[in-house]
C-alpha positions in Angstrom: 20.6 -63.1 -36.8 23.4 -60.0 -36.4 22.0 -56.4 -37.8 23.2 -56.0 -41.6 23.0 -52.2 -40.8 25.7 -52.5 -38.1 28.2 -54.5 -40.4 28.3 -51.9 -43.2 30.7 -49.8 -43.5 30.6 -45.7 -42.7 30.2 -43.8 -46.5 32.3 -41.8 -47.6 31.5 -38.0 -47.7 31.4 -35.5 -50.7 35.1 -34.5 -50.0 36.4 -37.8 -49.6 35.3 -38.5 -53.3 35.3 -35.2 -55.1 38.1 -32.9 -52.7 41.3 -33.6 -52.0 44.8 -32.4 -52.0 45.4 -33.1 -55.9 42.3 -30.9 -57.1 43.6 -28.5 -59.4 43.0 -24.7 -58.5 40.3 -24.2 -61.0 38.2 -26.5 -60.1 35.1 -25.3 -57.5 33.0 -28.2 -56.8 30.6 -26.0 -55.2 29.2 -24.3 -58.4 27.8 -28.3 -59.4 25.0 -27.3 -56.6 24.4 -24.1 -57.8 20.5 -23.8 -58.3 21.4 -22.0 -61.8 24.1 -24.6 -62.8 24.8 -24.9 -66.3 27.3 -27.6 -67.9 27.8 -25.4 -70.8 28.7 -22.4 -69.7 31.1 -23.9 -67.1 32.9 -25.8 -69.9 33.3 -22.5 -72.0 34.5 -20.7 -69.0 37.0 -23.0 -67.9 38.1 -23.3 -71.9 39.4 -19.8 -71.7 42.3 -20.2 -69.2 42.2 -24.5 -69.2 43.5 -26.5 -72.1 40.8 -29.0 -73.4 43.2 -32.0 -73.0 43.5 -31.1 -69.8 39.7 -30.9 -68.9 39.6 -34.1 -70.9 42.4 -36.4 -68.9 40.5 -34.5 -65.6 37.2 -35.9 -66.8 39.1 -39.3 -67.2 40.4 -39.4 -63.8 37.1 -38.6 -62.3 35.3 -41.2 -64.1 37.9 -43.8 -62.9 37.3 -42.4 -59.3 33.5 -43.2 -59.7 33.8 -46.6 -61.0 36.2 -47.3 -58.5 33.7 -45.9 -55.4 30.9 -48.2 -57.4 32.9 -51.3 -57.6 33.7 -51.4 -53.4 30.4 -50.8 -52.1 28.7 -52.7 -55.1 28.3 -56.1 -53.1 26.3 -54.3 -50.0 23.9 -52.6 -52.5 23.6 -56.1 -54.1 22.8 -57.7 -50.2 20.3 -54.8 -49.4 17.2 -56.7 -51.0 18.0 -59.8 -49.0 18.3 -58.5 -45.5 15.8 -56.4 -45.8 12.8 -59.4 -45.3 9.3 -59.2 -44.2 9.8 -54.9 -43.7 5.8 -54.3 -44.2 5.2 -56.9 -41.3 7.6 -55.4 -38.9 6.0 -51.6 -39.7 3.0 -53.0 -39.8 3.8 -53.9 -35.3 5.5 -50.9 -35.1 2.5 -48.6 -36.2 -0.2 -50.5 -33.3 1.3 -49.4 -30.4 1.5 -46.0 -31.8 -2.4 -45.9 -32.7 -2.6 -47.1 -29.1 -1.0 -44.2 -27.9 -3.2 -42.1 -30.1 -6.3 -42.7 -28.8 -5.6 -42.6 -25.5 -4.2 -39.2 -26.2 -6.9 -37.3 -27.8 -9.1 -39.7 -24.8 -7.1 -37.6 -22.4 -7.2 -34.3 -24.5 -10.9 -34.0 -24.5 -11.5 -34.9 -20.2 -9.0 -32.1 -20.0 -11.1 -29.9 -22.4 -14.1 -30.6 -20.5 -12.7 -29.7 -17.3 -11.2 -26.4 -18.8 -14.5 -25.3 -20.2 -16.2 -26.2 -16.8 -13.9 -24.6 -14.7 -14.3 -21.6 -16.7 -17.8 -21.9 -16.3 -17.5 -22.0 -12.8 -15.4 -19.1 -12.7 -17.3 -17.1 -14.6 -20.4 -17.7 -12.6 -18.2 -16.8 -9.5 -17.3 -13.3 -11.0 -21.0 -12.6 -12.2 -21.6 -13.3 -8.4 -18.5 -11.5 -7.0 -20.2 -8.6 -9.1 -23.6 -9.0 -8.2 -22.5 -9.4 -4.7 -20.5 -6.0 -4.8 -23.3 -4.3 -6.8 -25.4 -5.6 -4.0 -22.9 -4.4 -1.1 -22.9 -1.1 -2.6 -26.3 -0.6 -2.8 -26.8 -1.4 0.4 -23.9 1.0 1.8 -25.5 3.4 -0.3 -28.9 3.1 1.1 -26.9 3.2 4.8 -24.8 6.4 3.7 -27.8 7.8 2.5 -29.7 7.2 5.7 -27.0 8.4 8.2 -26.3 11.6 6.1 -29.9 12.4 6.5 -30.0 11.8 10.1 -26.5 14.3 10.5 -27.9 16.6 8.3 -31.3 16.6 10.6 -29.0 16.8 13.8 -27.4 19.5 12.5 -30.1 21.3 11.8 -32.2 20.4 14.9 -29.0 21.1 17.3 -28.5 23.9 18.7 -24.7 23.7 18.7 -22.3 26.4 18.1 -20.7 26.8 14.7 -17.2 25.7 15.4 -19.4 21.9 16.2 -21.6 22.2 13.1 -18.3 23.1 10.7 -16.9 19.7 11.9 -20.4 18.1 11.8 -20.7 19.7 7.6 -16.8 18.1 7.6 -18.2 14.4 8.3 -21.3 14.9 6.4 -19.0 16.1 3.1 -17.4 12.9 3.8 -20.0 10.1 3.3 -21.5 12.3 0.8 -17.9 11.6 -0.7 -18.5 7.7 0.1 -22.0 7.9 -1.2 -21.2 9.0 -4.4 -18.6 5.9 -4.7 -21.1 3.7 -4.5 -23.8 5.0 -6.2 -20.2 4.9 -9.0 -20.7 1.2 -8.7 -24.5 0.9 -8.3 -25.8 2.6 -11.6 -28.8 2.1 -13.7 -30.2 -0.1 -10.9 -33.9 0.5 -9.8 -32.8 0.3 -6.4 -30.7 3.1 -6.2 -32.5 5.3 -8.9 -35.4 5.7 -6.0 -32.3 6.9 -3.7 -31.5 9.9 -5.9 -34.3 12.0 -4.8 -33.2 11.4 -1.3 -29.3 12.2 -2.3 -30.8 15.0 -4.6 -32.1 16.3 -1.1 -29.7 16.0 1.4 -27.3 17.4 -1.1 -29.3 20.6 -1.5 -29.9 21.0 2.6 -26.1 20.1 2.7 -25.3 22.9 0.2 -27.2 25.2 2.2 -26.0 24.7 5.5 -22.5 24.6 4.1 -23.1 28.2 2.7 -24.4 29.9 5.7 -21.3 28.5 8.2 -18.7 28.9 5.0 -20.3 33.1 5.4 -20.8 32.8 9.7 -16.9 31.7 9.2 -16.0 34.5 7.0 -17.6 37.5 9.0 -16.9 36.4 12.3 -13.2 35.3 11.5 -13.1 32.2 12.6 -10.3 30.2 11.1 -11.2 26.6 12.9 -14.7 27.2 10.9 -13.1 28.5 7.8 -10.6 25.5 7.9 -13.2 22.4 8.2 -15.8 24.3 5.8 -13.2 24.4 3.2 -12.5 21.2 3.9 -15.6 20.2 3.5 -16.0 21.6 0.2 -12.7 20.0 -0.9 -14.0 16.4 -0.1 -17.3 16.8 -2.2 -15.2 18.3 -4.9 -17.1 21.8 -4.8 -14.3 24.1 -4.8 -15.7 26.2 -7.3 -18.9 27.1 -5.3 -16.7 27.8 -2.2 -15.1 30.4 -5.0 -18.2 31.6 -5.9 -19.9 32.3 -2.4 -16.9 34.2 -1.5 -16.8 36.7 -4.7 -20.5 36.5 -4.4 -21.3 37.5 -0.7 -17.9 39.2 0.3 -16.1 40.6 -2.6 -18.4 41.9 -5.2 -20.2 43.9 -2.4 -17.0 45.9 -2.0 -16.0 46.1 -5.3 -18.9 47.5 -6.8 -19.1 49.8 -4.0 -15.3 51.0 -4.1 -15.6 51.3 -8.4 -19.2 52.3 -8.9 -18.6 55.2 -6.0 -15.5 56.5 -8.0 -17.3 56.6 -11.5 -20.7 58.3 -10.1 -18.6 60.5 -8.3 -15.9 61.6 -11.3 -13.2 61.8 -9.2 -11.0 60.0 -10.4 -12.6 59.4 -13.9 -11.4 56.0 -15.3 -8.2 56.0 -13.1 -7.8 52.4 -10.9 -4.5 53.3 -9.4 -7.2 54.6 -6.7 -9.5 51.8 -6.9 -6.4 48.9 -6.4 -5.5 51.0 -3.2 -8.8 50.3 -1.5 -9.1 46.7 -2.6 -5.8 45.8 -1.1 -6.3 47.4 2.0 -9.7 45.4 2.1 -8.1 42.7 0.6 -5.8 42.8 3.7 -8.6 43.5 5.9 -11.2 41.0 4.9 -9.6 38.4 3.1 -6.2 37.6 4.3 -7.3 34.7 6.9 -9.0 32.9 4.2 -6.3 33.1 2.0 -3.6 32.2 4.9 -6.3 28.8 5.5 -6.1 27.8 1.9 -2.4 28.2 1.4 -1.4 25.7 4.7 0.9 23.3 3.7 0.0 19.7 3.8 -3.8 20.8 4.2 -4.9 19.4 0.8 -6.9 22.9 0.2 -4.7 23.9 -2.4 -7.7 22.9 -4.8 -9.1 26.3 -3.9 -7.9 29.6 -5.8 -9.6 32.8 -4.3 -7.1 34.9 -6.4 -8.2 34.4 -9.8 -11.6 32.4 -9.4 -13.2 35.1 -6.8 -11.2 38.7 -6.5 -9.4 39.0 -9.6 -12.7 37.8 -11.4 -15.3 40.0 -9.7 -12.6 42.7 -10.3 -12.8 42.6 -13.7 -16.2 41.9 -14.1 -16.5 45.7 -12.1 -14.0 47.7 -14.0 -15.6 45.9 -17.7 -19.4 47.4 -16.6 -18.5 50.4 -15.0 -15.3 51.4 -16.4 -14.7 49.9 -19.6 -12.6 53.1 -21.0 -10.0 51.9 -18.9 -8.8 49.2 -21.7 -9.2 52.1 -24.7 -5.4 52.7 -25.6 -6.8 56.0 -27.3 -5.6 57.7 -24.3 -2.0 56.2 -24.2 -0.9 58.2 -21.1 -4.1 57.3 -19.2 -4.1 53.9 -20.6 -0.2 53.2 -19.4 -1.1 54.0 -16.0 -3.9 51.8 -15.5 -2.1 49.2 -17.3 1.0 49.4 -15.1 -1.2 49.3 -11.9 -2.9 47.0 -13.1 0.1 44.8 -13.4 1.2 45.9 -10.1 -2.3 44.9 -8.3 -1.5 41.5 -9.9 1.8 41.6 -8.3 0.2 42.0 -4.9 -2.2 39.1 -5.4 0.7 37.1 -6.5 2.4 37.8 -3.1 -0.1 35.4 -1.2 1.4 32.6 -3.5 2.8 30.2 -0.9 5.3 28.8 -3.9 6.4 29.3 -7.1 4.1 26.6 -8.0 1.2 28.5 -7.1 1.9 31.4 -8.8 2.1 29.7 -12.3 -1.0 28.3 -11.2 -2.3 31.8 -10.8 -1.1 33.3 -13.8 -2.3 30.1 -16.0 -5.8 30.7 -14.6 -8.6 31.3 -17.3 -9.6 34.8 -15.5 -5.7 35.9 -15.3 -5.1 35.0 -18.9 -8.3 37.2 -19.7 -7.7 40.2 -17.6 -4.5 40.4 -19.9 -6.3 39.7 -22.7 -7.8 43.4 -22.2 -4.6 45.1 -21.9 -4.1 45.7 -25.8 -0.5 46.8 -25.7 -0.1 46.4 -29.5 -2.2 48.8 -30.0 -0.5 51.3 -27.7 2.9 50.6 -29.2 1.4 51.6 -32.5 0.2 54.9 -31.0 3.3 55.6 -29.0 5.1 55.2 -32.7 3.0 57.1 -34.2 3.7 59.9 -31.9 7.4 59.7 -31.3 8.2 58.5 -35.2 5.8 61.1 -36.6 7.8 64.0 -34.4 10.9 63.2 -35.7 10.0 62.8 -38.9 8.2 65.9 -39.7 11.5 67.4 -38.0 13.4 65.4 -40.3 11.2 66.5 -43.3 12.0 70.3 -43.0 13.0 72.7 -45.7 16.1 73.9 -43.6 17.9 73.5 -40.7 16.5 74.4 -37.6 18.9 76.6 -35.5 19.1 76.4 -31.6 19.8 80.0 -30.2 22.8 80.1 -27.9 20.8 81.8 -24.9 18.7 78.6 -25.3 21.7 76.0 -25.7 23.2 77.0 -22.5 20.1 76.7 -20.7 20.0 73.2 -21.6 21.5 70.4 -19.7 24.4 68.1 -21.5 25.0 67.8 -24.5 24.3 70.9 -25.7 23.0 70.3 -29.8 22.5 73.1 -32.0 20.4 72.2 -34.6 16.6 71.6 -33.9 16.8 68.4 -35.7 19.6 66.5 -33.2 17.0 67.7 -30.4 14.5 65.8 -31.6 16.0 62.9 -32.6 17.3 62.9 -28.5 13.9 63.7 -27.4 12.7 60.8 -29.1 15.1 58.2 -28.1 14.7 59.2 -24.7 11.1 59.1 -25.1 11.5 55.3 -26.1 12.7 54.5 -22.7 10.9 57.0 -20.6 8.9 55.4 -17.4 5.3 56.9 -18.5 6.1 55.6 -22.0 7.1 52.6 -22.0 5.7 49.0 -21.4 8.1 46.6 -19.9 6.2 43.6 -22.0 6.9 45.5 -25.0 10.7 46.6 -24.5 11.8 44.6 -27.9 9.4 46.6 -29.9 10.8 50.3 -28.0 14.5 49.1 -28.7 13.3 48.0 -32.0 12.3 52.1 -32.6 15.4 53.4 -30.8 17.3 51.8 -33.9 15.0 52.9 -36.2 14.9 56.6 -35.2 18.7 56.3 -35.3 18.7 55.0 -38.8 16.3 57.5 -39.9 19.1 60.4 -38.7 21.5 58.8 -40.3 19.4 58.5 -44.1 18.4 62.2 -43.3 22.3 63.5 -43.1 23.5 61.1 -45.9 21.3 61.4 -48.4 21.2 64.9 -47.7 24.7 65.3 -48.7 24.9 63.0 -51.6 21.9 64.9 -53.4 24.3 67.9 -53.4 27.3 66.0 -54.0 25.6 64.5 -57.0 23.2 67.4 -57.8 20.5 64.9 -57.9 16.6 65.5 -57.4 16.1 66.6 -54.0 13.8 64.3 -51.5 12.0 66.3 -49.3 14.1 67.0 -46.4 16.8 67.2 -48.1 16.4 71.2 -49.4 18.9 72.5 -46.7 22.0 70.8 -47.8 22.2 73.1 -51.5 22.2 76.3 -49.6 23.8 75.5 -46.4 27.2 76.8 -45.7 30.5 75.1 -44.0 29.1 76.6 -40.4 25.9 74.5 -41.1 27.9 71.4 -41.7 29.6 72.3 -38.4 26.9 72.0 -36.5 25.9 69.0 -37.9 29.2 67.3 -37.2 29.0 68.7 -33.9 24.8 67.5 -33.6 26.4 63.7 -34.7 29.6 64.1 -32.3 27.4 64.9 -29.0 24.9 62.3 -30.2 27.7 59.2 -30.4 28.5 60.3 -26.9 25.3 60.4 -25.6 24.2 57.0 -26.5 27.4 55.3 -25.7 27.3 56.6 -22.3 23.8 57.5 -20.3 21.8 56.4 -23.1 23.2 52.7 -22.7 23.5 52.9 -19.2 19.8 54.1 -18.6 18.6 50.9 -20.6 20.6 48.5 -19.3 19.5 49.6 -15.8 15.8 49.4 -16.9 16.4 46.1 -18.4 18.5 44.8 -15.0 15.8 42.4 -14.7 16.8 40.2 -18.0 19.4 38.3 -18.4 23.0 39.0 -19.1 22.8 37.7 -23.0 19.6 39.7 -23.2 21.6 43.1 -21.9 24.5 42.1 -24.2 22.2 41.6 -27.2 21.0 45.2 -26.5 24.1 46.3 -25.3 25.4 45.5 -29.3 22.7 46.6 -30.8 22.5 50.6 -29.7 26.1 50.2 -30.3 25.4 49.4 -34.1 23.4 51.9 -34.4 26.2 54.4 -33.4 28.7 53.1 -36.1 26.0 53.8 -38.7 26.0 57.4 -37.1 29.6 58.0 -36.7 29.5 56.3 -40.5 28.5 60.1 -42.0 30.9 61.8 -40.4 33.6 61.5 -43.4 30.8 62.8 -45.9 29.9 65.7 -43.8 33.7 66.3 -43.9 34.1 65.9 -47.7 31.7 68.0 -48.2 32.7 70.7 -46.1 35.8 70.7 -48.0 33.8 71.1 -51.1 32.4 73.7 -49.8 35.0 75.8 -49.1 37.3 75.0 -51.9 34.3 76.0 -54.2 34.1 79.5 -52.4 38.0 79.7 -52.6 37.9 79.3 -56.4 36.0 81.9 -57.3 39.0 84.3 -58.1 40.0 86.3 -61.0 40.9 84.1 -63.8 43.9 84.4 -66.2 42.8 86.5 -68.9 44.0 86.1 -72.6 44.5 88.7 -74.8 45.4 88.8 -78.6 49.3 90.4 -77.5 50.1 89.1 -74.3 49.6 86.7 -71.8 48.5 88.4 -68.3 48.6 86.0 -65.1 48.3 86.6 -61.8 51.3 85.8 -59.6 50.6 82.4 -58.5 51.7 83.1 -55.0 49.3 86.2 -54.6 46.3 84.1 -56.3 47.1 81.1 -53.6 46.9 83.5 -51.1 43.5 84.9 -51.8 42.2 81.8 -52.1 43.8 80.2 -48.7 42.3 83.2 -47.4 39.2 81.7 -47.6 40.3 78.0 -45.9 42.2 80.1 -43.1 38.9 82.5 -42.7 36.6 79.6 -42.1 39.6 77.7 -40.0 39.7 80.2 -37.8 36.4 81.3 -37.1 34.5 81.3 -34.1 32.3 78.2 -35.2 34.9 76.0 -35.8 37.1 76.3 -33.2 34.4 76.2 -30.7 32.2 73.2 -32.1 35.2 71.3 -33.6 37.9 69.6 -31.6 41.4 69.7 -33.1 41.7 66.7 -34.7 38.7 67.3 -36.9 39.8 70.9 -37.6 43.4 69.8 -38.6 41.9 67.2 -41.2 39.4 69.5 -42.5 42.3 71.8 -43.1 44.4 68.6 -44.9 41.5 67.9 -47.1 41.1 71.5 -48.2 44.5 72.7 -49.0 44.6 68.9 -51.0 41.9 69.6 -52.8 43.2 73.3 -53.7 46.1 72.4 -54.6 44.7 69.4 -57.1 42.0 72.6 -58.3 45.0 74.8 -59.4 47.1 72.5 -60.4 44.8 71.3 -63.1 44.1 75.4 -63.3 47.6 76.0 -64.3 48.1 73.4 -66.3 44.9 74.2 -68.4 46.3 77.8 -68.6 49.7 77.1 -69.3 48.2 75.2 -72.2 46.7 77.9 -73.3 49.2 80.1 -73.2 51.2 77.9 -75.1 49.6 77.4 -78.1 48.5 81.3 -78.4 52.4 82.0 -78.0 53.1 79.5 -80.6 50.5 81.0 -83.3 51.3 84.0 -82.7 55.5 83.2 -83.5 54.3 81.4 -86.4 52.5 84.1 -87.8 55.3 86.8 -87.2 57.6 84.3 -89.4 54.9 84.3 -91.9 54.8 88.3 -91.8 59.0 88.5 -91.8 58.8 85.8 -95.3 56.4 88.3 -97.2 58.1 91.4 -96.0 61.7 89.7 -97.5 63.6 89.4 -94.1 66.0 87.1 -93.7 65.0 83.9 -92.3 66.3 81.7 -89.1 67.0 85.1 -87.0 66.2 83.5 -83.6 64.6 85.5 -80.8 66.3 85.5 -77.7 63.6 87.3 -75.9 61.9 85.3 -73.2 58.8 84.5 -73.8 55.8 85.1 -71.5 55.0 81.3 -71.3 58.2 80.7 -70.2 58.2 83.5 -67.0 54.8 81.9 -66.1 56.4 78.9 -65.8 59.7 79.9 -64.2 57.7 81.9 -61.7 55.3 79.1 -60.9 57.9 76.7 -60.5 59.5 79.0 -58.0 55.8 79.5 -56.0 54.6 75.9 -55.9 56.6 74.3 -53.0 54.6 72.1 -51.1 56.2 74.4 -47.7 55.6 77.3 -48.5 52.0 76.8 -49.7 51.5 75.2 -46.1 53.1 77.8 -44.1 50.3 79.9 -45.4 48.3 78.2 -43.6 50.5 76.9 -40.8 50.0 72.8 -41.6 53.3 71.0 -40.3 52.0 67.6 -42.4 54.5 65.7 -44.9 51.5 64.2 -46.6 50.7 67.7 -48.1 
């Protein structure tokens, strides 16, 4: 019998039926499998750009389609039920084979699961055994490290050999001490080796001591072979802090307390250390540079050991914080800045035995080095050196009037020569910011941070010194001086703010930049900028010192002899005699000793500028005011003579031909007001007047 399956024919897919070339455009067959398919809503969506009848005769042909796909495969559908005889029976010997297979299967599965459990049985019972045997191995290798340390220990003691031969026998014994407390690692809580502790407890004591006394033998008697294996030794039981210890202990703290204690019972130096650091490093030298040397070798492993900071540095400040604790008050800033700065350079010197730049930020992140710091309180100092240098200048600052510096004493002072009291300070101070027994390197940002504010200070102090008399406004104090001072005083305070500017730009600069060499160049150029700010807010007062200057003097220059009104005439001054009394003034302060001597030329030529400006504004307004004047008194008075010539019967409209006084005044100041003429009084060659 052939297969029926093999004589049917292949179906037809989805696109054979429902896809092909004469599907209209707006039909998607896809949206049919749409989970959220809805017939109506697809009709009324196709309705509104598909004519019904067309939908219709589409429908039609479909249908046709589907009757048509029915019809040819119709007799095969109709033959399945026949060829498909006896199907249970033949499922029925298909399924036993598979249960066959089944239960051998899950026979197989659970002999291999038995195995796996036992083998893992087996395996764990070899690694509780692999442990118990090491357990065992170490506590045997314990007991035998235990034993032969106590027998080298007993030759070492019993021997009689030099120390060089018991520094390499304290070497070996540091070693299986090392291997002893591996195993006793791996042999814990075990009765066994709990009754071995006493012995280890022991032999590590005797150990300790025997170490100690050839660690000292090798210190005193210089012996760098002993030194070298001793340290050694300590590094392989991991004791380098009692090797520290002993040696402040023993060899340093003797000294120390000797060199510091002498010097305070004595009172020779009071709290100075500059003395104190002097004989330390020459012991230091002395005593302890072999050991140092030993610890530093490269390749030696004994770079565990810090001496430094763990053993001189640390007994040092334990010494200086009982016998000298003063030392650390900033209350006496000038005593405290120079045991601060030797201080730092002792630190310096200990840093020198650094074998690498490794070890010295190892040195200075040491607990002991960060505390010795700790006791430096340089904010504190900074707050004091403020104080004083701030407070000087501003009780200067603060003063009723200007303080004059006497030419004998102005020569006798070095460039540049200030004449006001005030300037002297205010140099004083910003030299004082940068002086060597002032400053603290740590705390430059701070001292460049009062530079600038001592400069701005200055600056407030000169401005709003002139704007309160500018603007006759309340006075601050400091500030009395500028409603009485003159156009000299003003001098000297453009000459004061001149000589400054040039002071700071040049050495001033200079002399920080060289102390701050050290820095970097963006760090000089920050400060470099900065000072130089703080100049342009100087040099920024200049024009209203200048302004006011030429108030000055044009308010002295107008107080002349007014026109004067009377009831018959009209009396004026000759405009050119009345300008020339008051240039007087101008050319009187112009050419006076103070200016030409304290102003340079360009300065004096636009004082000069300003001032014959501003006169000649001052009078013009002045003229015109009186002119006005004059004016309408002439003009009364004309009208009141044709009122007197109506009463008395005199003929009317007889004109006057008489020139009226008004009229001169004006004809004479228009001859006197050229703009060359007024200059040449005072010799300015300048168009712009």
């Amino acid at each position: 019998m052939s297969d029926p399956v093999a004589t049917l024919p292949s179906p037809r897919s989805a696109a054979d039926v429902f896809w092909d070339d004469s599907r209209p455009l707006w039909f998607n067959p896809s949206l049919f499998i749409s989970p959220v398919f809805d017939s109506e809503s697809f009709i009324s969506d196709l309705r509104t750009f598909v004519p019904f009848d067309t939908l219709r005769s589409h429908l039609s042909s479909r249908n046709r389609e589907l009757l048509d796909h029915i019809n040819r495969d119709y007799a095969d559908f109709a033959n399945l039920s026949t060829k498909l005889v006896d199907i249970d029976a033949t499922a029925g010997r298909m399924r036993a084979p598979l249960l066959e297979l089944r239960e051998e299967i899950n026979e197989f599965r659970g002999s291999v699961e038995a195995a796996r459990v036992a083998r893992a049985i087996g395996l764990n019972q070899r690694c509780g055994a692999a442990d118990a045997r090491e357990v065992l191995e170490s506590s045997l290798d314990a007991f035998r490290v235990v034993s032969k340390v106590e027998k080298l220990i007993q030759q070492q003691q019993d021997g009689a050999s030099t120390t060089g031969t018991q520094s390499r026998l304290l070497e070996r014994i540091a070693g299986e001490l090392n291997r002893l407390k591996f195993h006793m690692t791996h042999a814990q809580n075990l009765p066994f080796t709990e009754s071995l502790e006493k012995r280890i407890q022991s032999a590590s004591v005797l150990f300790d001591a025997s170490l100690r006394n050839c660690f000292i033998d090798g210190i005193n008697n210089r012996d760098s072979k002993v030194l070298y294996n001793c340290l050694r030794a300590y590094a392989a039981t991991d004791n380098t802090k009692n090797a520290e210890e002993i040696f402040r202990t023993t060899i340093v703290a003797p000294f120390i307390h000797k060199v510091i204690a002498h010097e305070a019972y004595a009172g020779t130096s009071g709290d100075e250390l500059e003395n104190d650091y002097r004989q330390i490093k020459h012991f230091f030298s002395k005593d302890c540079k072999m050991l140092l040397e030993i610890s530093s070798t490269d390749k030696s492993g004994l770079h565990v050991f810090n001496f430094l900071a763990n053993s001189i540095l640390k007994e040092v400040l334990s010494a200086i914080q009982k016998v000298k604790p003063g030392v650390f008050s900033p209350g006496r800033p000038t005593e405290f800045l120079k045991n601060y700065k030797a201080s730092l350079d002792f630190l310096a010197y200990l840093e020198g035995y650094c074998p690498s730049r490794s070890a010295v930020t190892k040195f200075r992140a040491e607990a002991i080095c960060i505390e010795f710091m700790k006791q430096w309180n340089v904010g504190v100092y900074f707050s004091l050196r403020f104080q004083e240098i701030a407070g000087g200048l501003d009780s200067a600052l603060t003063s009723a009037s200007l303080v004059f510096i006497p030419d004998s004493d102005s020569d006798k002072r070095s460039s540049p020569v200030l004449m006001l009291g005030q300037s002297v300070t205010l140099l004083e101070s910003l030299r004082s910011c940068w002086k060597e027994d002032i400053l603290v390197f740590s705390a430059a940002d701070n001292f460049l941070r009062l530079a600038l504010q001592l400069l701005s200070r200055y600056c407030n102090w000169v401005s709003s010194a002139v704007n309160a008399r500018m603007s006759n406004a309340s006075l601050s104090p400091g500030c009395e001086w500028a409603v009485s001072a003159t156009a000299e005083d003003f001098v000297y305070v453009i000459h004061d703010v001149n000589c400054l500017v040039s002071e700071v730009r040049s050495d001033y600069v200079g002399h920080i930049s060289h102390y701050l060499s050290s820095c970097s160049s963006e760090v000089l150029d920050v400060v470099k900028k900065s000072m130089l700010q703080g100049v342009e807010s100087l040099e920024n007062v200049l024009p209203l010192v200048k302004k006011t200057i030429i108030e000055v003097i044009v308010d002295k220059s107008v107080e002349v002899k007014p026109w004067r009104n009377t009831s018959h005439i009209v009396e004026f001054m000759h405009f050119k005699i009345c300008l020339t009394a008051l240039v007087s003034t101008c050319s009187a302060f112009m050419e006076g000793d103070k200016a030409k001597h304290y102003l340079n030329h360009e300065t004096r030529e636009e004082l000069l500028l300003g001032t014959l400006t501003e006169i000649t504004r001052r009078y013009y307004e002045l003229a015109a005011e009186r002119l006005s004047e004059a004016k309408k008194t002439e003009t009364y008075l004309q009208k009141s003579r044709q009122n007197a010539q109506k009463r008395a019967g005199a003929a009317p409209g007889v004109a006057n031909h008489n020139i009226s006084g008004t009229e001169k005044m004006c004809m004479q100041l228009f001859l006197d007001v050229q703009c060359r003429k007024i200059s040449s009084l005072l010799s300015v060659q300048d168009r712009r007047v």
